[in-house]
Backbone as CSV, one residue per row, in Angstrom:
resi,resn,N_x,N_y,N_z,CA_x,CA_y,CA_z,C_x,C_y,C_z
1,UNK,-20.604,10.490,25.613,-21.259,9.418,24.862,-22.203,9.988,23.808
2,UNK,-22.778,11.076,24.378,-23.920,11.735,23.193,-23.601,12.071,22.201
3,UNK,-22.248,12.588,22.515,-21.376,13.132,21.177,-20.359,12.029,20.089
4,UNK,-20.551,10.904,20.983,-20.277,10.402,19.769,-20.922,9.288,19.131
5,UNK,-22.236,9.502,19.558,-23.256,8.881,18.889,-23.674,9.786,18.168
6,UNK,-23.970,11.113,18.249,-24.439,11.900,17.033,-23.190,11.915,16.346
7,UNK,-22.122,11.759,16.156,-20.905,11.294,15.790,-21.190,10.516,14.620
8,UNK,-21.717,9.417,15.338,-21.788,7.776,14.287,-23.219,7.812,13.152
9,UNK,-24.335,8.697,14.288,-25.266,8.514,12.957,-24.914,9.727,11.815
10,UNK,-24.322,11.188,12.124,-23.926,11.647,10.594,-22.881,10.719,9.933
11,UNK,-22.196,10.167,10.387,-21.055,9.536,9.663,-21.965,8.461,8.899
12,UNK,-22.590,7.453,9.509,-23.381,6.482,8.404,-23.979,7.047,7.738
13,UNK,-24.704,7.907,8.032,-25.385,8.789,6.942,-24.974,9.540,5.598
14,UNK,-23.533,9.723,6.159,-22.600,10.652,5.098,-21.726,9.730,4.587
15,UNK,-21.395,8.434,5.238,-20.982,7.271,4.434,-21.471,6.512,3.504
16,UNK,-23.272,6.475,3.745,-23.637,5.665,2.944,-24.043,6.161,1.685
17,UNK,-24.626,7.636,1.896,-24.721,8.613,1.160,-23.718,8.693,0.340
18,UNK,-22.566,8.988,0.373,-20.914,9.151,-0.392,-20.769,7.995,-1.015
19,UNK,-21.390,6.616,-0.813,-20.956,5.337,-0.912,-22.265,5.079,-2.335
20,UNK,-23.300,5.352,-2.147,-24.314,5.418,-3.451,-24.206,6.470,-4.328
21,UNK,-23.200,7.598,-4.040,-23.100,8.635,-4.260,-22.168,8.233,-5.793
22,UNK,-21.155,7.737,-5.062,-19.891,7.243,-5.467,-20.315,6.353,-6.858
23,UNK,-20.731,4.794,-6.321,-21.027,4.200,-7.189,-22.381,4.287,-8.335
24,UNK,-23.175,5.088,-7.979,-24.142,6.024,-9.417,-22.859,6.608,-9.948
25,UNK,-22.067,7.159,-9.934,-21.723,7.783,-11.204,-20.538,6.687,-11.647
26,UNK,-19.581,5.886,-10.967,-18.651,4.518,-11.100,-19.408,4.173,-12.591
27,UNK,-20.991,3.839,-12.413,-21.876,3.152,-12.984,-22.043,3.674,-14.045
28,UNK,-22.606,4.961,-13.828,-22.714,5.724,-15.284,-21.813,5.769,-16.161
29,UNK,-20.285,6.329,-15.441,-19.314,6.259,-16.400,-18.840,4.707,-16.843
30,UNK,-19.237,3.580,-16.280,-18.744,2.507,-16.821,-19.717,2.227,-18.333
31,UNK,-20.999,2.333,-17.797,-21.985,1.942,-18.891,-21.643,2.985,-20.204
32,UNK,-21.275,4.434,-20.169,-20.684,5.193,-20.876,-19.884,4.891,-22.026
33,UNK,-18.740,4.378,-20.971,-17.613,3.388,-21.979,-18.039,2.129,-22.595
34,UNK,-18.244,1.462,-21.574,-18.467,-0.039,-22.173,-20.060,-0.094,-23.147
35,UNK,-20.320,0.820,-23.556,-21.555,0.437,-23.952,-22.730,-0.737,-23.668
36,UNK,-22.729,-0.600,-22.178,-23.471,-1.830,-21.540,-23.633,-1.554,-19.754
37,UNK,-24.717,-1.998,-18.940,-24.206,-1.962,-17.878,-23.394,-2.783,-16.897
38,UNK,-22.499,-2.304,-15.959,-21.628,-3.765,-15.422,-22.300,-3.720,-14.037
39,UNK,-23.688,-3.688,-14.040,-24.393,-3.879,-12.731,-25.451,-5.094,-12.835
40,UNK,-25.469,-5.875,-12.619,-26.461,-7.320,-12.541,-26.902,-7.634,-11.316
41,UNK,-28.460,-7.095,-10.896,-29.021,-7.529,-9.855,-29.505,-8.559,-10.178
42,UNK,-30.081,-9.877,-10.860,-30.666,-10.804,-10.849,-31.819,-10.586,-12.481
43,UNK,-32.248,-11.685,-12.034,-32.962,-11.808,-13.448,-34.557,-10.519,-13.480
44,UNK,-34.976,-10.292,-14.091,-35.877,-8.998,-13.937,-37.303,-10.011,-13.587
45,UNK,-37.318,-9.721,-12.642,-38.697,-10.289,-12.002,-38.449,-10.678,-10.847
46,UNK,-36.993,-11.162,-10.469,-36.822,-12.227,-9.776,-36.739,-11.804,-8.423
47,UNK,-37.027,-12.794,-7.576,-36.793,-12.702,-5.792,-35.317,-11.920,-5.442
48,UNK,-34.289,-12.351,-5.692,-33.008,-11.823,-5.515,-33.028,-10.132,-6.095
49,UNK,-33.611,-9.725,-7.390,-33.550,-8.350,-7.652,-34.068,-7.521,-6.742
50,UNK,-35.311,-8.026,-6.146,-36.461,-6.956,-5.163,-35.749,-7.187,-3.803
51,UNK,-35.402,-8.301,-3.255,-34.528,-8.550,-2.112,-33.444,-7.420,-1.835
52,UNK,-32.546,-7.751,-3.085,-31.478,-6.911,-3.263,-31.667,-5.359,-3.330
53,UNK,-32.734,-4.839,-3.380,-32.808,-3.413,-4.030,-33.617,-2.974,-2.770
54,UNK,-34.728,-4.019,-2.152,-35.170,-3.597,-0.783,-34.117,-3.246,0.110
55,UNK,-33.144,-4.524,0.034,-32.037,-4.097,1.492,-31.130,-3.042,1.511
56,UNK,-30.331,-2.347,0.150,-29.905,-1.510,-0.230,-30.940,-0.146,0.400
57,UNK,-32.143,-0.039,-0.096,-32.823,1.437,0.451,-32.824,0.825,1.832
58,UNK,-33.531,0.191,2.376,-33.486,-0.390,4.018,-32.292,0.199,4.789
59,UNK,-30.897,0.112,4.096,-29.971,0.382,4.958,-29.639,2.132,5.244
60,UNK,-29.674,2.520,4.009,-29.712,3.876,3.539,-30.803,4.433,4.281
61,UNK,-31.980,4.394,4.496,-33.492,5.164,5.105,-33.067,4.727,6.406
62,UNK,-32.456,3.929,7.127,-32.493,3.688,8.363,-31.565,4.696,8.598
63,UNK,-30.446,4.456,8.117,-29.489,5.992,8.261,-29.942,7.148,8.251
64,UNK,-30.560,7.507,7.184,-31.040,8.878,7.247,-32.287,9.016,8.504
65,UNK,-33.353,7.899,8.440,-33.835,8.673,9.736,-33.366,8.711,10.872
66,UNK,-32.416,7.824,11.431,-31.658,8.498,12.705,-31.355,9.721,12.867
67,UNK,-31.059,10.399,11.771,-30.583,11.291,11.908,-31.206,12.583,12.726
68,UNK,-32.841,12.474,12.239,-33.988,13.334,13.196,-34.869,12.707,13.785
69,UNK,-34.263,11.111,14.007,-35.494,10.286,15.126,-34.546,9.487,16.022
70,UNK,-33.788,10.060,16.693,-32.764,9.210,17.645,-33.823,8.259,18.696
71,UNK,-34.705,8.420,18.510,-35.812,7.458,19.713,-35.865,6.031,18.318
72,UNK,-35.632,6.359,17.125,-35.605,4.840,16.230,-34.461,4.010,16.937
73,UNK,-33.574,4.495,17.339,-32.408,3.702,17.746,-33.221,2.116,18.692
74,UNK,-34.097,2.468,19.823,-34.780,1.390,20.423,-35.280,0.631,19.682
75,UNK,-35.264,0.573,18.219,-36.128,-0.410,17.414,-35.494,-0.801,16.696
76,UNK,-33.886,-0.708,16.546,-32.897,-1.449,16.146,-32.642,-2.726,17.349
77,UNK,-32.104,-3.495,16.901,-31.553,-4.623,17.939,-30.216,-4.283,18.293
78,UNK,-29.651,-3.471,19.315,-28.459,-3.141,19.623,-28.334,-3.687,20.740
79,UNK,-27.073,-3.634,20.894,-26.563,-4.850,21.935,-25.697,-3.918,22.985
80,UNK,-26.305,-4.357,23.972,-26.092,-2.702,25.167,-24.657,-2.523,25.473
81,UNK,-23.728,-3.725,25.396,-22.504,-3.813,26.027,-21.313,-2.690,25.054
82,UNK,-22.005,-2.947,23.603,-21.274,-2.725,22.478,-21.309,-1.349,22.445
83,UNK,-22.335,-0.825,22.644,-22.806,0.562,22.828,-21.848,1.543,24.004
84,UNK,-20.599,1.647,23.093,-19.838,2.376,24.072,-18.996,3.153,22.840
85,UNK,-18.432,4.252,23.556,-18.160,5.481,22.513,-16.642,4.880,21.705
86,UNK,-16.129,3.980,22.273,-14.606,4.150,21.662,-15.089,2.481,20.760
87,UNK,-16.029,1.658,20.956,-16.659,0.711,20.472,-17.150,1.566,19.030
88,UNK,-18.013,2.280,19.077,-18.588,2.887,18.465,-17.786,2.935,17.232
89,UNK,-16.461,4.177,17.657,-15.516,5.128,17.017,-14.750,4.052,16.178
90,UNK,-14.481,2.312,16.928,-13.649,1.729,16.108,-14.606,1.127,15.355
91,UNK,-15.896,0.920,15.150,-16.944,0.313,13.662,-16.763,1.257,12.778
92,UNK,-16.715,2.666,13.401,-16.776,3.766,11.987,-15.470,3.855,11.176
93,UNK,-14.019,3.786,11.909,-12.920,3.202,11.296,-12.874,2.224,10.724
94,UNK,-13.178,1.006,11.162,-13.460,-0.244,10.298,-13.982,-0.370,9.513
95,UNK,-15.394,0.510,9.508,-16.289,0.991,8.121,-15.256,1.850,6.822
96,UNK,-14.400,2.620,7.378,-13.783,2.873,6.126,-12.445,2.658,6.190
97,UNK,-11.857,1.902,6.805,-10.886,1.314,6.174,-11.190,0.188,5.535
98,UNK,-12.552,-0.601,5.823,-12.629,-1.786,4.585,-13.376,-0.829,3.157
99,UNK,-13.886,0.100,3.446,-14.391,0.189,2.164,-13.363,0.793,1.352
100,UNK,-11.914,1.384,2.336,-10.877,1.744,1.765,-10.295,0.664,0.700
101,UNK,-10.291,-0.562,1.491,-9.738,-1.380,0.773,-10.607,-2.448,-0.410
102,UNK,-11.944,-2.469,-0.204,-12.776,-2.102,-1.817,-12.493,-1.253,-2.212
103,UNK,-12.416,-0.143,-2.321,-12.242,0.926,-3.503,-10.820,0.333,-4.086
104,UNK,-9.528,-0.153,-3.415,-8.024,0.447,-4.112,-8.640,-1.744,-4.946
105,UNK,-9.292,-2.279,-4.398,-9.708,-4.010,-5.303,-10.381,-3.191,-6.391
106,UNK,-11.543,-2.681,-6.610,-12.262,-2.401,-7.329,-11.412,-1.568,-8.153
107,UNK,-10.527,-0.208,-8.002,-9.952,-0.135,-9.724,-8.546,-0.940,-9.822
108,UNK,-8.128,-1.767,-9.342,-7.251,-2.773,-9.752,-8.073,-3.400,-10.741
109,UNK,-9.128,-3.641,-10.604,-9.983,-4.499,-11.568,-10.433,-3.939,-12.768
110,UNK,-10.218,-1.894,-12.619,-10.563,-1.294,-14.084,-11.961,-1.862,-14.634
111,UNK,-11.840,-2.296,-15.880,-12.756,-2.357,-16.697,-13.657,-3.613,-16.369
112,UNK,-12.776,-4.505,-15.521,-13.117,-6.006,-15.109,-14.582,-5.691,-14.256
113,UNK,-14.644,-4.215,-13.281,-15.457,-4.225,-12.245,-16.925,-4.849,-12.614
114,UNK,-17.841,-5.865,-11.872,-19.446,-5.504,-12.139,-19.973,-5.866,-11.056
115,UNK,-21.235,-5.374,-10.970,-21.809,-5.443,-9.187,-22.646,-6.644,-9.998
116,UNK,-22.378,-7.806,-9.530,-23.135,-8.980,-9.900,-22.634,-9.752,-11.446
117,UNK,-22.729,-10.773,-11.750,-22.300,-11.383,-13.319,-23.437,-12.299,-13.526
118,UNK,-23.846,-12.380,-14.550,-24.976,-13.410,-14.620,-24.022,-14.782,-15.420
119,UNK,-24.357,-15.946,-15.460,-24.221,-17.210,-15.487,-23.347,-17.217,-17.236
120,UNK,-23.774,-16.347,-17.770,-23.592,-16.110,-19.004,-22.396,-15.675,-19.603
121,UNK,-21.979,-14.731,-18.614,-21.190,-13.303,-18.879,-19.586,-14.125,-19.084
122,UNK,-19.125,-13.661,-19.560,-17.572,-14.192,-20.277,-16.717,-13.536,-19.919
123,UNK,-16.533,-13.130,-18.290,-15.895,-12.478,-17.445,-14.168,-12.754,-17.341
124,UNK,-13.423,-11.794,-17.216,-11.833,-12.373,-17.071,-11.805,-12.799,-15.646
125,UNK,-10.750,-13.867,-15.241,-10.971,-14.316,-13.998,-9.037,-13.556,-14.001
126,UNK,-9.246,-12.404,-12.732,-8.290,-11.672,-12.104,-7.561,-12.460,-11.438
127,UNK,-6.034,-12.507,-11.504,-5.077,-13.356,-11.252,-4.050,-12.330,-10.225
128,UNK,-3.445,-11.100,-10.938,-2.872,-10.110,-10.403,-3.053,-9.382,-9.448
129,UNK,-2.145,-8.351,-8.830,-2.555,-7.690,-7.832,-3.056,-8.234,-6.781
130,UNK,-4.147,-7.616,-5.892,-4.812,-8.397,-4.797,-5.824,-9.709,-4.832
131,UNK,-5.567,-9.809,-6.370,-6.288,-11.328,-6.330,-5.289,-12.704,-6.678
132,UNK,-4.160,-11.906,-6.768,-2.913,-12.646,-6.487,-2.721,-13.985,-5.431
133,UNK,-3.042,-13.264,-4.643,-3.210,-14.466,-3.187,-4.335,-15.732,-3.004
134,UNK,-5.553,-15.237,-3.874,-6.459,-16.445,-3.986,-6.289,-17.515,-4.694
135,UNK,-6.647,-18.459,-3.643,-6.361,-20.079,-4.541,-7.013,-20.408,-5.691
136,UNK,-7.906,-19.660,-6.239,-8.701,-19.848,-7.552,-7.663,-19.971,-8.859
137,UNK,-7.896,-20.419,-9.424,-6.638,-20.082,-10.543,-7.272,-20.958,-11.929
């Protein structure tokens, strides 16, 4: 069991890490091209921007300090039943096979991608590929 809980906290750690890792430079090189950024947290001041940017580090710092404070684990709300090694092993699979399957949505979408759109934005509405199947049209 020990082992694959130190298992799960490098893996979130090295997931989430790889995962901000990833999208800083997605970002850079989009703003690069497009001469603009395709990231919209909310309006600049607003409740939703600081919300949004708190929970993002929140998730990330909780990861990393597990990593040299395994006694933080008691101050998470974990649920004792769940807390079993092959439980464990299938969240960290599930963790990247969905983010597998964001990444192959996200460059189907190419140039379309933006983390947020404001009310304004004159966005293409994606029909093809995996957005094929949604009733939006």
């Amino acid at each position: 069991m020990v082992a694959v809980e130190e298992f799960t906290r490098w893996f979130l750690a090295t997931f989430f890490s790889g995962t901000a890792g990833f999208y800083t430079v997605r970002i850079i090189l989009l703003r690069w091209r497009q001469r603009r950024s395709p990231v919209y947290d909310g309006e600049p001041g607003s409740r939703h921007l600081y919300v949004h940017r708190f929970f993002r580090a929140a998730i990330f710092g909780v990861c990393v300090i597990r990593l040299g404070w395994h006694e933080f684990d008691r101050y998470l709300v974990t649920i004792d039943p769940l807390w079993h090694p092959a439980i464990l092993l299938a969240g960290d699979a599930l963790l990247l096979a969905g983010f597998a399957t964001v990444l192959v949505i996200h460059f189907h979408m190419g140039e379309n991608w933006r983390s947020g759109t404001p009310d304004s934005d004159g966005t293409v509405l994606l029909n093809t590929g995996p957005f094929a199947v949604t009733p939006i049209r």
